[in-house]
N, C-alpha and C positions, 0 to 999 in steps of 0.2 A: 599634183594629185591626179590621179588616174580617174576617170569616167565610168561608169556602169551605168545604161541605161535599162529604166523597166516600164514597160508602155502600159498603161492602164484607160481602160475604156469605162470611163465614167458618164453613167446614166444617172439622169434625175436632175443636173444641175443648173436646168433652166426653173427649179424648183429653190423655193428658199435657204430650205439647210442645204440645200447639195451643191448652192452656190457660194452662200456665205462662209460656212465653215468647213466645208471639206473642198470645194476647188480654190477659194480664195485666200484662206486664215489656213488650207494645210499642206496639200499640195504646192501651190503658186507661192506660198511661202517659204517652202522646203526647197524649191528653184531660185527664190532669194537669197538664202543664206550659202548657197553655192553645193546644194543638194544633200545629203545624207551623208556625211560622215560613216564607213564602215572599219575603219581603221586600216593600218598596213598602208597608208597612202591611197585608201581607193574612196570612193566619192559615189553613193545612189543616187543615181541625175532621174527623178518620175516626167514622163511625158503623157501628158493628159489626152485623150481621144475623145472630145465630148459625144455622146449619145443619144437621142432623142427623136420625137417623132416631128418636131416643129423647127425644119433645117433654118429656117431665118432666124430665130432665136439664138439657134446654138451657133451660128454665123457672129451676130452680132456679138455676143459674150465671146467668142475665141477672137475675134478682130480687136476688142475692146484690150487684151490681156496679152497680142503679141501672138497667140495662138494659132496652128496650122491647119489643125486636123478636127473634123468632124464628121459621124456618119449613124448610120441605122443600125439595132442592134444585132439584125442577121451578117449585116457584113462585118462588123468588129469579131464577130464572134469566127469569121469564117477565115479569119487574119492571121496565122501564125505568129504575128510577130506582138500582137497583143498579150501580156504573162495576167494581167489582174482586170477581173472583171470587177465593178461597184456599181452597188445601187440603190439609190438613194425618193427611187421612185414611191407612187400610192405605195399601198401595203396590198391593193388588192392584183396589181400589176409583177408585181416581186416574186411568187414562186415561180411562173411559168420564165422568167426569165434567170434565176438563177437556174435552175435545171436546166436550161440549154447553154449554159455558162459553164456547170459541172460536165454537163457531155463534151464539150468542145475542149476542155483539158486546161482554163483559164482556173487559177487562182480566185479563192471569193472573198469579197472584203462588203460588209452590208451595215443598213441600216433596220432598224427592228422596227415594231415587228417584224421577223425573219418569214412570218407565214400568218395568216387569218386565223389558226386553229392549230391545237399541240400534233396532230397528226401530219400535216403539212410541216412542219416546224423540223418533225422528227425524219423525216423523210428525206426533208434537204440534208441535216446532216448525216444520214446513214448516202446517201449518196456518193457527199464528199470523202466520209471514211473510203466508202468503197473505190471513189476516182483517186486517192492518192494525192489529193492535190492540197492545198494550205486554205484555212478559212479563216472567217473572223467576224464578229461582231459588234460593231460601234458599241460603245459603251461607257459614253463619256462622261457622265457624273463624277467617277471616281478619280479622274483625273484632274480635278478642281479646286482650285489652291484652298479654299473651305474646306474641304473634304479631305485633301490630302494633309493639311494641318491636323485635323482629326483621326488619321491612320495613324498619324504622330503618335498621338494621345495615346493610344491603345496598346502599340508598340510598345512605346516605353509604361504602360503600367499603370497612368494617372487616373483609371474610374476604380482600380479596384474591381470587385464584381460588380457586371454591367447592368443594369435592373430592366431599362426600361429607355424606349428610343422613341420620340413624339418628332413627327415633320409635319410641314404643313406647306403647303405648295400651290400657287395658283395665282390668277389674278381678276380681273372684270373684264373678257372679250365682248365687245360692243356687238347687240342685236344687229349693225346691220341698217336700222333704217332711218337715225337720225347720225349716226357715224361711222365712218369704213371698219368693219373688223378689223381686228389684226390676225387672224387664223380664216384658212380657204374654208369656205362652204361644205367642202365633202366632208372636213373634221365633224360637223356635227351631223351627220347622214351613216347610217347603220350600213344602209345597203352599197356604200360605197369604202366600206372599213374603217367608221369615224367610230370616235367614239375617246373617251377621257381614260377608259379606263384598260384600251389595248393599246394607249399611246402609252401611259404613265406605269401600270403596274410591272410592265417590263424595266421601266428602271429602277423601281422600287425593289425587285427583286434581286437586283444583282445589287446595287448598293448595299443590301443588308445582306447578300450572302458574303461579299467580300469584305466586310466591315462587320459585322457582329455574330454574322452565322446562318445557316442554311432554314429559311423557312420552311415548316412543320405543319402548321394548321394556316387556315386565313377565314377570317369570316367579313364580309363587304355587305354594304349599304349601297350601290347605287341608284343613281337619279336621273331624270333630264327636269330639269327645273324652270329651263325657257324651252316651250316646247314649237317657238317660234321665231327662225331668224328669216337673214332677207341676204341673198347671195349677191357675187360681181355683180352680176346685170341690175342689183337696184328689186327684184323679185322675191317676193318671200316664197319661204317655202317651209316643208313642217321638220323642226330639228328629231328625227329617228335616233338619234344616238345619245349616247351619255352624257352632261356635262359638268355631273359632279360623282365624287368616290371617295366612300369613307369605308378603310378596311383595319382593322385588326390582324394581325401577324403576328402567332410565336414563334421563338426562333429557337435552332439547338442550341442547348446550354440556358434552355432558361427564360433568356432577357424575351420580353413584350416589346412592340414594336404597333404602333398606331398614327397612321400615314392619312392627312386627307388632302384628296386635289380635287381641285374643284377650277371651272371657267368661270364661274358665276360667283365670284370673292372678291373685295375691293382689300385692298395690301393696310394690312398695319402691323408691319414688322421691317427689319432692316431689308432685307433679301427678297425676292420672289420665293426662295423656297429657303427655309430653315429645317435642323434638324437637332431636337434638344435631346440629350444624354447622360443620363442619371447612371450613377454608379456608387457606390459604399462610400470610397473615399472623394469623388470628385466630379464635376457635371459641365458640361461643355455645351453651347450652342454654337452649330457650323452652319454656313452661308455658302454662297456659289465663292465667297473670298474673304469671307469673314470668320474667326473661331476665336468666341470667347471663352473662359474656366471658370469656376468658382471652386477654389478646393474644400475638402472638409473644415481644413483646419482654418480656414477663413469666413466660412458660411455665419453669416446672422442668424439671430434668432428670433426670427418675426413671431408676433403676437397676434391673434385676429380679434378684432376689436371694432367692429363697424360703425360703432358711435364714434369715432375718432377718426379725421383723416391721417391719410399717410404722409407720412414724414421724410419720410427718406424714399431716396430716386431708387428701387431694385435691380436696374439697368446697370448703376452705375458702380454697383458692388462685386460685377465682372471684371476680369482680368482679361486684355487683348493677348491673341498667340502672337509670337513674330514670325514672319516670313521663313526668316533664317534659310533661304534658299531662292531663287527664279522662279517663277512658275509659267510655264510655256501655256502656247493656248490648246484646252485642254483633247479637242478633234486630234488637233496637229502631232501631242504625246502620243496620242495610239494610233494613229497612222504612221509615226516612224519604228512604233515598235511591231508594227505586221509588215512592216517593209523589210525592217531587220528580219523578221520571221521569214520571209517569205525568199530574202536575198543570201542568208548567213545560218537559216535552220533552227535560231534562236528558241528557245522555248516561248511559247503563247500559249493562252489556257483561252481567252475570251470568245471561242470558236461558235458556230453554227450549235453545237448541244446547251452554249450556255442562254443561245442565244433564244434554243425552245424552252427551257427554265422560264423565262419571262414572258414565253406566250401562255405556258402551260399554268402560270400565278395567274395571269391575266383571264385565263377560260376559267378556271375552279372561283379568282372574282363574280364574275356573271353569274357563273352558277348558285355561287354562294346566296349572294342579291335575288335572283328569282326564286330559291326555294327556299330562304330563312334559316338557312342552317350554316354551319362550321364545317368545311372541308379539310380532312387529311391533306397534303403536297407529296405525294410519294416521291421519293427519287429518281431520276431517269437516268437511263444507260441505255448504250446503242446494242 
């Protein structure tokens, strides 16, 4: 098999996600398996160019993996031989660096938020229209053996008409000052683009446009609920940002859609995030890997009766989906299909416009929450 190499200057991966699952779990995995498959005999071999402003970091993780190359992002950019820019940095660090990415004629491959605000959002992609060049937008949920069980379901037919989509997403992120967080300090800080609810309502919204349909109205509730944590250094400071979001969503065609996430939740369900789905004939709850049923023609017929305990387990009146396929990790799925995209011309839709959709859900959020009201979603075009 013949070789194709495609050089990608990956910024952010001295960062959690940009190391764990996009240099490690997708890239350096995709060098495992003895690269990308494009058929005809030819092979897409990705060569990583790590990015960053802290050269001994990005030293040590390329030393650690086998790795050669790392540099700043004015010289990647100045590299011809670089094809794909990513980035997987802050969110407040990311326009200014993909716009000198679109100017230098590199490929853009990102993580969202794509921009602070829908105008930024829209800007990047009317640029890359304009550059000519292939974009894309992380958009990993739907690529989720949970979830893609559930594409199943709908494919083949099994809700009938879809009524009504309830998720619930979250878990308890520690204050901070009797245990280490698990999320960076600037997540809860406004003025550094934290916030619950410009992390999350961008995946809320492609999840339900590509699974049920294109949101139409939203009306949000949010909150900051600990309005005090305590950063690395051991130092409090005052949490500026969101850390809970309860939104409502109608979607075309109908079905309600009612989403909460929140940091400030202690788990009592199978998943971090579930997503229950009510339909005429039939209801399904999906997980990041899990997807139960319950069909019509099986469903109990509970009694409410509060003088009496319950008798029967309702857990257990589900039906498991079966895999009936592999499920790859789910970064790694849509990184091989923008590399496709990017190497063979493939059709991709999850582009920089889809990727202002989830900033533009996520601003009419906010807005929704500070004036008390229910927001139209107009639809965007470049």
């Amino acid at each position: 098999m013949t070789r194709r190499t495609v050089r990608i200057a990956m910024n952010g991966v001295t960062g959690r996600m940009g190391y764990r699952q996009h240099l490690l779990r997708s890239i350096l995995a995709i060098r495992e398996q003895g690269g990308l498959d494009l058929g005809g005999g030819e092979a897409l071999w990705p060569e990583p160019v790590l990015v960053g402003r802290r050269e001994h970091a990005l030293r040590e993780i390329a030393e650690r993996h086998g790795l050669t190359e790392w540099s700043d992002l004015d010289a990647v950019l100045a590299d011809d031989t670089i094809d794909i820019y990513f980035d997987a940095q802050v969110t407040s660090a990311r326009v200014e660096a993909i716009k000198k990415a679109i100017a230098a004629g590199k490929h853009i491959y990102t993580e969202k938020p794509t921009a602070a605000d829908l105008d930024g959002a829209l800007e990047l992609a009317r640029l890359a229209r304009d550059a000519g060049i292939r974009h894309g937008v992380v958009q990993d949920k739907i690529f989720l053996p949970g979830l893609l069980k559930l594409k199943r379901l709908i494919d083949g037919g099994f809700f009938g008409e879809i009524l009504s989509v309830r998720g619930e997403f979250g878990y308890w992120v520690f204050e901070g000052d009797w245990q280490d967080p698990q999320r960076p300090s600037w997540n809860y800080r406004a003025e550094d683009g934290g916030g619950i609810t410009v992390d999350m309502f961008p995946h809320w919204e492609y999840v339900l446009h590509e699974l049920f349909g294109r949101v139409t109205t939203v009306q949000a509730h949010i909150t900051t609920h600990i309005p005090q944590r305590w950063d690395e250094q051991g130092k409090p400071y005052a949490a500026t940002a969101d850390d809970a979001a309860y939104g409502i969503f109608e979607l075309d065609g109908g079905a309600v859609a009612q989403i909460n996430s929140s940091w400030t939740v202690r788990v009592n369900r199978d998943e971090l995030v579930e997503f229950q789905v009510d339909g005429t004939h039939g209801s399904a709850v999906a997980g990041l890997r899990r997807c139960r049923v319950q069909h019509r023609g099986v469903t109990p017929k509970p009694v409410w009766n509060p003088d009496l305990p319950a008798t029967e387990s309702f857990r257990d009146q589900w039906q498991e989906v079966p895999d009936n396929a592999e499920f790859d990790n789910g970064f790694k799925a849509q990184w091989e299909l923008f590399l496709r995209h990017v190497a063979l011309g493939e059709a991709y839709h999850w582009d920089l416009l889809a990727g202002a959709r989830g900033v533009q859900l996520a601003e009419l959020g906010l807005r929704s929450s500070a004036e008390g009201r229910r927001f139209e979603v107009p639809e965007l075009s470049l």
